[in-house]
C-alpha positions, 0 to 999 in steps of 0.5 A, a space after each residue: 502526525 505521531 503514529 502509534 509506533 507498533 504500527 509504523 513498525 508493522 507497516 514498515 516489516 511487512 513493507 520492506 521484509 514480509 512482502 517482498 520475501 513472499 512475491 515475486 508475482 504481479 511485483 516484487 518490490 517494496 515501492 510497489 506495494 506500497 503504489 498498491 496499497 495506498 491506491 486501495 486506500 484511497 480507491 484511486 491514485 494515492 497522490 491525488 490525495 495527499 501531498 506529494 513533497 510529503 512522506 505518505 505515511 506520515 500523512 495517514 491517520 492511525 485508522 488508515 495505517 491499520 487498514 493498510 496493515 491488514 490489507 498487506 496481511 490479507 494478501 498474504 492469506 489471499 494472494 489473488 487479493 495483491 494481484 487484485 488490488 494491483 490490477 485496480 491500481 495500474 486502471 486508475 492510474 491509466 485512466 488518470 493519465 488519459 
């Protein structure tokens, strides 16, 4: 799938830069935002819905990515959206693993 690469860029600068440089608190690492967001996206266990032997993100549509983007960006305007979303995320993933 070809993303509009203003995309891939923003995704990637909030990813790897943005978010790890504002949080240290309910995470602190790339990998971990990234778990988040996509489980917000598909509201469940992100691997549930794509391929796993696939990068996520080139699995996504534009539209999806956009969502994602904004997302990570509400976080930083509304922290307790992150604490949240990640709260949502370790339940589903406790209740897929019973």
């Amino acid at each position: 799938m070809t993303h509009d690469v203003s995309l891939i860029y923003r995704y990637k600068q909030l990813l790897n830069d943005v978010l790890p440089a504002t949080f240290t608190q309910p995470v602190r690492h790339n990998h971990c935002f990234n778990r988040i967001v996509l489980d917000w996206l598909f509201g469940g266990v992100w691997y549930h819905h794509l391929n796993r032997s696939k990068t996520a993100i080139n699995q996504l549509t534009d539209k999806q990515l956009q969502k994602m983007i904004s997302r990570m960006e509400l976080w930083l305007q509304q922290p307790e959206m992150l604490f949240q979303d990640n709260t949502n995320s370790l339940a589903w993933r406790k209740k897929a693993a019973q």
